[in-house]
C-alpha positions in Angstrom: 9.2 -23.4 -4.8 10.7 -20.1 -3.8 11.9 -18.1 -5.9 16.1 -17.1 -5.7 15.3 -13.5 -7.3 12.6 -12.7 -5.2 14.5 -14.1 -1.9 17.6 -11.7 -2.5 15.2 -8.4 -3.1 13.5 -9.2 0.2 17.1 -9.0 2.0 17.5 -6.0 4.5 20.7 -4.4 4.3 21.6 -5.8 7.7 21.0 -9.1 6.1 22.9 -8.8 3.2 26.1 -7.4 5.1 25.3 -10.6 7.2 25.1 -13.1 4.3 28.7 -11.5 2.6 30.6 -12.2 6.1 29.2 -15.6 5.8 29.8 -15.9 2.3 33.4 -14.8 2.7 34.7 -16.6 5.5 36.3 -19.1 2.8 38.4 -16.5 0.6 40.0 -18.9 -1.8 36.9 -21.1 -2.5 36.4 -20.2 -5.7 33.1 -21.3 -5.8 32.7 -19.0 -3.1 33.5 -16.3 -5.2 31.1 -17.3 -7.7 27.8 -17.1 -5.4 29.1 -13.7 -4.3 29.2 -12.8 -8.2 25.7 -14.1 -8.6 24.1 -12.4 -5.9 25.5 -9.2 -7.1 24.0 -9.9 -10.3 20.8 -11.0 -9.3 21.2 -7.5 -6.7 21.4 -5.3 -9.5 18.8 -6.7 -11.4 19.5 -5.5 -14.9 19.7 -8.6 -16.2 16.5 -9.8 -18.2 17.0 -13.6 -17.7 18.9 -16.4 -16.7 20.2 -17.1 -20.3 21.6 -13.4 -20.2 23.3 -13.6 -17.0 24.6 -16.3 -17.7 26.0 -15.1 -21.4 27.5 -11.8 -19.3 29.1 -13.4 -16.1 29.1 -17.4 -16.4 30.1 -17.9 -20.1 32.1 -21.2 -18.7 29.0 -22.2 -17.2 26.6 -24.8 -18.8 23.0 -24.4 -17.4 23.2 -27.6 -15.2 26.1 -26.3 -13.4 24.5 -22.9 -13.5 21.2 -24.0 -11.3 23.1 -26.1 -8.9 24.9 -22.1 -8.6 21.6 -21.3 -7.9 21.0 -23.8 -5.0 23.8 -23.3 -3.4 23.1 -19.8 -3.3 19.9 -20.0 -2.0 21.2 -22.3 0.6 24.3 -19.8 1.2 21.7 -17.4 2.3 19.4 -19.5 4.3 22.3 -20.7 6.7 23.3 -16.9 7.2 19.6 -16.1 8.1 19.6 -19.5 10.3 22.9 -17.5 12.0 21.2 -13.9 12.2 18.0 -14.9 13.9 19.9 -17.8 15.9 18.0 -15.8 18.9 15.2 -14.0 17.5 12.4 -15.2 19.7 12.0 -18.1 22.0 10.7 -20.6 19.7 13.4 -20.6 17.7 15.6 -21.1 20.6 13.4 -24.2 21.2 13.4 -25.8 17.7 17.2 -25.0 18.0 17.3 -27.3 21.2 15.3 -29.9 19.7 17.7 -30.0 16.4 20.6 -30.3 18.9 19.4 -33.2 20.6 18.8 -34.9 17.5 22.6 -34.5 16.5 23.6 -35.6 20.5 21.1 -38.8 19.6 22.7 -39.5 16.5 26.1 -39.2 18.1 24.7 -42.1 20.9 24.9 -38.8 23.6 21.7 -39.9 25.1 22.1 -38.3 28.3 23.0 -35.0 26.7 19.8 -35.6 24.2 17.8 -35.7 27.3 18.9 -32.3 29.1 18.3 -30.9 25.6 14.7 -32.1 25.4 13.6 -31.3 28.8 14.7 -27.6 28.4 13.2 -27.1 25.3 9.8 -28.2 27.2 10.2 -25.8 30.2 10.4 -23.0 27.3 7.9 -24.7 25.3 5.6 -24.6 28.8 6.2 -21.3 29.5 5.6 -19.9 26.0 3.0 -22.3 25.6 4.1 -23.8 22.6 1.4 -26.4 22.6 2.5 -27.7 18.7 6.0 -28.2 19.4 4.9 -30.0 22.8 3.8 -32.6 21.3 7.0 -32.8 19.4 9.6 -33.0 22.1 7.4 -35.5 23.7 7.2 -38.0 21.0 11.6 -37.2 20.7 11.4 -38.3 24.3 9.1 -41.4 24.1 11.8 -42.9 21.1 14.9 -41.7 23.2 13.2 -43.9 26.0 14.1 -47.1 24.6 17.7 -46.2 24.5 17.4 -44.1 27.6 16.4 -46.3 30.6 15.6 -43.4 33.0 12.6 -42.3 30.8 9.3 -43.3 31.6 7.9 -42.6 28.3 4.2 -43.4 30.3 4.6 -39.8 31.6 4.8 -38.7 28.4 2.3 -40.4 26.7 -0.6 -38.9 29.0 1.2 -35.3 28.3 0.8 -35.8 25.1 -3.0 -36.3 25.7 -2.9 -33.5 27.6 -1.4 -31.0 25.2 -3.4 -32.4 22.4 -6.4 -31.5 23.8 -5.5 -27.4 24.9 -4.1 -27.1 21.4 -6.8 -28.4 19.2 -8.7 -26.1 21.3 -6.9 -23.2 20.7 -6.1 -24.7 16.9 -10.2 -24.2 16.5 -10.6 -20.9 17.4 -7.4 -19.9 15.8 -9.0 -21.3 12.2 -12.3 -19.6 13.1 -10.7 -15.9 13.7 -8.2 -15.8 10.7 -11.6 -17.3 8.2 -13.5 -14.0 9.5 -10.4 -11.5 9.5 -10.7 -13.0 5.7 -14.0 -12.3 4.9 -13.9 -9.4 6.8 -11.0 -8.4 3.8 -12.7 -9.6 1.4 -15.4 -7.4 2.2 -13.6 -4.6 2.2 -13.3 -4.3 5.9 -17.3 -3.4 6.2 -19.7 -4.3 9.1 -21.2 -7.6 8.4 -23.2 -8.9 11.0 -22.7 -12.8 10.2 -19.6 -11.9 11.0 -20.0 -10.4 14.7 -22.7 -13.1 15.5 -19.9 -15.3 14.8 -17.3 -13.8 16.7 -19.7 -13.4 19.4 -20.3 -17.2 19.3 -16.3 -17.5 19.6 -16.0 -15.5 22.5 -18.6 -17.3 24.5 -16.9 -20.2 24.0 -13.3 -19.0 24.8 -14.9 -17.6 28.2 -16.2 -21.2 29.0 -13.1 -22.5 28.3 -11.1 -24.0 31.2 -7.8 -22.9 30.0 -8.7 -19.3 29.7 -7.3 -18.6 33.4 -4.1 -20.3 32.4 -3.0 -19.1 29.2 -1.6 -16.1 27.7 -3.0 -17.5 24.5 -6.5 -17.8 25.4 -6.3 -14.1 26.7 -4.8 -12.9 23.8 -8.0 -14.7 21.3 -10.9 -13.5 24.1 -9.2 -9.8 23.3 -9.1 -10.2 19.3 -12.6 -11.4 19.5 -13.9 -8.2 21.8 -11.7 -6.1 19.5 -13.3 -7.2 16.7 -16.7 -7.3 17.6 -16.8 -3.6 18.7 -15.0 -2.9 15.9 -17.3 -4.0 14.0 -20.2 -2.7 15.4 -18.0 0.7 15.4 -18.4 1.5 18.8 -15.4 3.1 18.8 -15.6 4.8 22.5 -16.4 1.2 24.0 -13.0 0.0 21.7 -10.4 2.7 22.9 -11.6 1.9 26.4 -10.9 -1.7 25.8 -7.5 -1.3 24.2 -6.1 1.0 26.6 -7.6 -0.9 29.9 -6.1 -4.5 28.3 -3.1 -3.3 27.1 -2.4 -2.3 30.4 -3.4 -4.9 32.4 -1.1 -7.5 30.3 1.5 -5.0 31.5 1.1 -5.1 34.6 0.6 -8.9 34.7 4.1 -9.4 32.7 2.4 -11.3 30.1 4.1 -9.8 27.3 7.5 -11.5 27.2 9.8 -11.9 24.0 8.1 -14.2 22.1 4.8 -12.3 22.3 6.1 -8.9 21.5 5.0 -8.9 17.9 1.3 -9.0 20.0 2.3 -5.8 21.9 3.3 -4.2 19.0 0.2 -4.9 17.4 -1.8 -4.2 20.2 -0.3 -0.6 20.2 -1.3 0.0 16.2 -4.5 -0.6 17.0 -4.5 1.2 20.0 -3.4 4.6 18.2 -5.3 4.2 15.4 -8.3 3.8 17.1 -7.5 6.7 19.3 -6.8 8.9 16.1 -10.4 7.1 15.4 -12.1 8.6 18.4 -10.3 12.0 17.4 -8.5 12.0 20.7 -4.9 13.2 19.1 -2.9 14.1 22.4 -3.7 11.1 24.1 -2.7 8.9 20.6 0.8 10.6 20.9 1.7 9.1 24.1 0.9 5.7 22.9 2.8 6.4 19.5 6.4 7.3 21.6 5.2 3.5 23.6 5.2 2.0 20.2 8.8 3.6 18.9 9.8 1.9 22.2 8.7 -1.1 21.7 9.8 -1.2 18.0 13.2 -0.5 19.3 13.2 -3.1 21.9 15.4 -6.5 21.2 17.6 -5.0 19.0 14.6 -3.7 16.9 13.4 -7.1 16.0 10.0 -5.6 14.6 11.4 -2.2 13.2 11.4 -3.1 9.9 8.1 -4.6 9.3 6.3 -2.0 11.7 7.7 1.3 11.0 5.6 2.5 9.0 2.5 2.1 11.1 4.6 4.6 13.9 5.1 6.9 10.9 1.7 6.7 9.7 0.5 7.3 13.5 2.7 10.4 13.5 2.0 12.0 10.4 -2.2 10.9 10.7 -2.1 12.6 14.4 -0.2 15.6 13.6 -1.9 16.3 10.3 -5.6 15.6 12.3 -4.6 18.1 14.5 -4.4 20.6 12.3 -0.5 21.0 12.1 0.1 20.1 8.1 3.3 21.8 7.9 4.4 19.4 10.9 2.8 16.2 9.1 5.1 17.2 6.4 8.4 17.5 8.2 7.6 14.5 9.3 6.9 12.8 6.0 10.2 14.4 4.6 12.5 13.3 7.4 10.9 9.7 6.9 11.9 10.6 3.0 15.5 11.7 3.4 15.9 8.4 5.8 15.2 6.3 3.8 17.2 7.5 0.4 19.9 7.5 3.0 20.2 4.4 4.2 19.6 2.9 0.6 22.0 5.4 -0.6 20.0 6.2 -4.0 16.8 8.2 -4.8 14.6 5.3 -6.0 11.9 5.1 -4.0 11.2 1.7 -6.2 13.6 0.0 -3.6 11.4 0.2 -0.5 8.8 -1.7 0.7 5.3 -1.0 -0.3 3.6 0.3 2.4 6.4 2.6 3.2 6.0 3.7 -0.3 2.2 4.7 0.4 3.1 6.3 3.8 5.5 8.7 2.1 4.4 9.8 -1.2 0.9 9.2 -1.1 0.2 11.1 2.3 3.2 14.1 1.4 0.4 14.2 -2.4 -2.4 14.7 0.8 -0.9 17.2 2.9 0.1 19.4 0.0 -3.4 19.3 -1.6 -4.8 20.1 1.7 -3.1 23.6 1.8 -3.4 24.2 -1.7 -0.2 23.4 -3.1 -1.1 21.1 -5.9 2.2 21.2 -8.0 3.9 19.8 -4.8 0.9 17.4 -4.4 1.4 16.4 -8.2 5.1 15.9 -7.8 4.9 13.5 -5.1 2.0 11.9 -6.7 3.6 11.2 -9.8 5.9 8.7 -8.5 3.8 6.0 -7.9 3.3 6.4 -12.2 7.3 6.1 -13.1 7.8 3.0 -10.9 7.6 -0.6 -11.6 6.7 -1.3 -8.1 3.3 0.0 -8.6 2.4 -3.0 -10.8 2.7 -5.1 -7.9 0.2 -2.6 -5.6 -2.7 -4.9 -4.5 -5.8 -3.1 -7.0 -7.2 -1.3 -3.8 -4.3 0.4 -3.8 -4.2 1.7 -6.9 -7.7 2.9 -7.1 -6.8 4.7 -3.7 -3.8 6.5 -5.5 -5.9 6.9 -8.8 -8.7 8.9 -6.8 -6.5 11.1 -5.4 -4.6 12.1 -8.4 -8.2 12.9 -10.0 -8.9 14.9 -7.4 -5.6 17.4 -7.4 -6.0 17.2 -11.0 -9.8 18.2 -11.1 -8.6 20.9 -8.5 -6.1 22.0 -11.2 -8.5 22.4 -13.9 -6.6 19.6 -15.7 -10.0 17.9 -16.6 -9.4 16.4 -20.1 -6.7 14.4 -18.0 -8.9 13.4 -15.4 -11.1 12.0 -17.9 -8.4 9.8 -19.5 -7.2 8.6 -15.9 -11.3 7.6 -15.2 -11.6 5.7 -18.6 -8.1 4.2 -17.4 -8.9 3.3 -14.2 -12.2 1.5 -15.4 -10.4 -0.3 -18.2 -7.4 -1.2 -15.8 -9.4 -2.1 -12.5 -13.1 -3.5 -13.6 -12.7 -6.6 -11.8 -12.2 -4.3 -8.5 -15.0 -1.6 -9.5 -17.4 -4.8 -10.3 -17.5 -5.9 -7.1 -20.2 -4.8 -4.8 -18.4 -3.6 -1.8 -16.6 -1.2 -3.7 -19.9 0.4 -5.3 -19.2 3.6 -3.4 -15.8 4.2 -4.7 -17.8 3.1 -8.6 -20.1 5.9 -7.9 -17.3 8.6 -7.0 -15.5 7.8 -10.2 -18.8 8.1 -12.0 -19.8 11.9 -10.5 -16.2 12.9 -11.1 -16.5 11.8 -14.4 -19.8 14.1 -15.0 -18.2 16.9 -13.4 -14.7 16.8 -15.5 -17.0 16.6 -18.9 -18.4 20.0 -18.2 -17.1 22.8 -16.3 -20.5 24.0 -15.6 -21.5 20.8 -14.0 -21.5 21.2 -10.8 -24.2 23.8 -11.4 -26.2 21.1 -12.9 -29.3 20.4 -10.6 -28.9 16.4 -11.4 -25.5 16.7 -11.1 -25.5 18.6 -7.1 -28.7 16.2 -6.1 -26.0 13.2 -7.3 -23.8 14.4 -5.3 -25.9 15.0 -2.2 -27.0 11.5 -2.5 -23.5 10.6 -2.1 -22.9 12.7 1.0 -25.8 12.0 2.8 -25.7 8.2 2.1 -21.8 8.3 3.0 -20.8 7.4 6.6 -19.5 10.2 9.2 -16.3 11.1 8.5 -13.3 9.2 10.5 -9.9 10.1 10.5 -7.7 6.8 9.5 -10.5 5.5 7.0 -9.5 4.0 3.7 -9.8 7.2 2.1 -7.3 9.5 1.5 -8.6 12.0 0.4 -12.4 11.6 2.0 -14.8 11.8 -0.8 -17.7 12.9 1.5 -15.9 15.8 2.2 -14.2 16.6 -1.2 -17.6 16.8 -2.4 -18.9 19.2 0.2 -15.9 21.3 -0.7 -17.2 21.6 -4.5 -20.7 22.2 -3.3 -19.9 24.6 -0.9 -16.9 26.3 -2.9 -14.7 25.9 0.4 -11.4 24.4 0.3 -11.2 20.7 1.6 -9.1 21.5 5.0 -11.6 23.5 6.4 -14.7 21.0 5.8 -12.2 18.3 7.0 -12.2 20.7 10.0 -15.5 21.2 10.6 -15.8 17.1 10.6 -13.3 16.9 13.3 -15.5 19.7 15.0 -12.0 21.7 15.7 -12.1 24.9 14.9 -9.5 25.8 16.8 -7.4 24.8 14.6 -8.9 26.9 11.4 -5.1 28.6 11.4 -3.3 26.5 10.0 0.6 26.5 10.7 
């Protein structure tokens, strides 16, 4: 059961402005007037409970006439949404002409039910919508018998037809999204059951006789390449691949509407893995493709993806060299946002738009040495309630790198209390063996906060060797932050991070930084 509270928080301001013109367009309902007055309660959210709203704003209400309220408010704003994305994508144009001829049946308008049916197939062919297929032929087959021009045989053998391209499909569908799973749970490390497996997929997919035909098909033979190589990090091999697909679907027009979520997609992980394969000119050509595209249909994938164009922007620019650039960029993205939500609570955004500001504006700053600035922007993710709800990898991300700047401040009595935290607060994270690397940095840390002569310690610097030499190469756009390979060879080598991050990248051309 959804929850009204977490549906109205989840609202864009487009959609809210949308759902009051639709809420309004009765003026002397009163009842309309109450579901405007509880979504601007719920909106504001300072009010504990129901019991308490309902005490503050609905004293006349009992609590029976109080949840039907609630209904009809959630139904309020489901209509409005129905309304907004009347035309988001294709298939909702097609469930839209399938609901349609299920009114013109019920109103005896067989004829009309008909047209209805047979032009939500032609989209449902084209987009290959091999689920609903089977739907709109099954409306047809019972329209038959009131409908004398239908020979429901012709659709009976469709339906056989479809059937057997989507429970293909359907298979290897189920089979990707269990490995992208593992994959996850795994902490996004090479597992080699895993490529076999994908491997096994792919063979299969190119065997296939509808992998000529469909745009589907084409799009799970590239997620299975993709993956594989990326797996197997053979990150040359993958940038080739992205660049040479993503073109040739292009070319071939095989993106249209209801697969631009896929372009978009395709793009993040063509940047990234160019920022991967340290090639930061090229990545900023496909990064202006990808504000394109997120513009494109009346930026129908803006909100969810902008931060992955922002990320791109700031990772390339910062890669490169050009920190004071990464941070324009971060504070523009800043000053946006407060702007269009017309406050200064960063609480109110989504949460990966909260990590792309604050956590890489904390990054740049420490990089050039300013660790007050780093601390300041750092220190939000610790006054906000939205950092409960951080998935745990998350926080031991943001936890690390406070440490760090804090280590770097001298501040090591508090970096001791933030360890002992951190291993209180995320044990069940820390316990788990694919995250024994991040266990072990929190452990040398530890050693070299208790003692300011640590890192002179013999057992302390052959720890921490240990740890470089058993980490991988460094790769810009890894999970890290802040990489703790390198912030390591920084305190061995008494060098600032920057410039060991820029030996990694083998750029010294950049050692002046702007």
């Amino acid at each position: 059961m959804r929850k009204l509270e977490l549906v109205i928080n989840s609202l864009s301001k487009q959609e809210i402005r949308n759902f009051k013109i639709y809420a309004n367009r009765i003026k002397t309902n009163n009842r309309q007037k109450k579901i405007l007055l509880l979504f601007n309660a719920y909106k504001t959210g300072k009010y504990k409970d129901d019991d308490e709203l309902i005490s503050k704003v609905f004293p006349e209400l009992n609590k029976n006439a109080f949840y039907r309220l609630r209904n009809r408010l959630l139904d309020e704003i489901d209509q409005s949404l129905l309304m907004l994305y009347n035309n988001m994508d294709d298939k909702i144009i097609v469930t839209r002409c399938i609901m349609l001829a299920k009114i013109s049946y019920h109103k005896n308008d067989y004829k009309s039910a008909h047209s209805l049916l047979l032009e939500a197939e032609k989209q449902s062919l084209k987009n290959e919508f091999y689920d609903i297929l089977n739907v709109i032929y099954n409306e047809i087959i019972v329209l038959s018998s009131y409908y004398p021009p239908i020979d429901p045989r012709v659709y009976i053998k469709k339906i056989t037809d479809t059937e057997r391209k989507f429970a293909t499909l359907n298979e290897l569908n189920r089979l990707i999204a269990e490995i992208a799973y593992e994959l996850r749970e795994k902490n996004y490390q090479g597992d080699a059951n895993a490529v076999k497996t994908l491997k096994n997929i792919n063979e299969r997919l190119n065997s296939s006789e509808i992998i000529n035909n469909s745009f589907q098909a084409k799009l799970k033979v590239y997620t299975c390449i993709r993956d594989i190589l990326h797996q197997e990090k053979k990150i040359v091999e993958l940038k080739d691949y992205l660049i040479q697909t993503y073109h040739s679907f292009v070319e071939q027009k095989l993106f249209a509407r209801t697969y631009h979520r896929e372009k978009v997609e395709m793009l993040i992980w063509l940047v990234n893995i160019l920022l991967k394969a340290k090639e930061f000119k090229v990545s900023l050509k496909y990064i202006e493709l990808l504000k394109e595209e997120l513009f494109r249909y009346n930026k129908l994938y803006y909100d969810k993806y902008q931060w992955a164009y922002y990320q791109a922007l700031f990772s390339t620019h910062y890669f490169s060299g050009e920190i004071l650039t990464s941070i324009e960029v971060l504070n523009k993205v800043k000053n946006d946002l407060m702007d269009e939500q017309e406050g200064d609570d960063p609480q109110e955004l989504p949460v990966p738009l909260i990590m792309l500001v604050w956590l890489n504006l904390s990054v740049a700053h420490y990089s050039i040495q300013q660790y007050g600035e780093a601390l300041e922007a750092i220190k939000v993710f610790f006054f906000t309630d939205t950092f409960k709800k951080f998935p745990n990898k998350w926080k031991l991300n943001v936890f690390i790198v406070e440490s760090i700047i804090r280590y770097e401040c001298g501040d090591r009595e508090y970096v001791l209390s933030r360890i002992k935290e951190v291993k209180r607060s995320l044990r069940n994270v820390l316990s788990k063996e694919t995250y024994a690397r991040e266990k072990e940095f929190i452990n040398i840390m530890r050693k070299l906060a208790s003692n300011s002569l640590s890192v002179n310690n013999p057992t302390v610097q052959n720890r921490i060797q240990a740890f470089i030499e058993n980490s991988p190469p460094f790769e810009p756009g890894s999970n890290e932050a802040i990489s703790y390979k390198l912030f390591f060879q920084s305190i061995l080598t008494r060098r600032t991070y920057f410039s060991c991050l820029q030996d990694s990248l083998n750029m010294e051309e950049f050692s002046n930084i702007q």
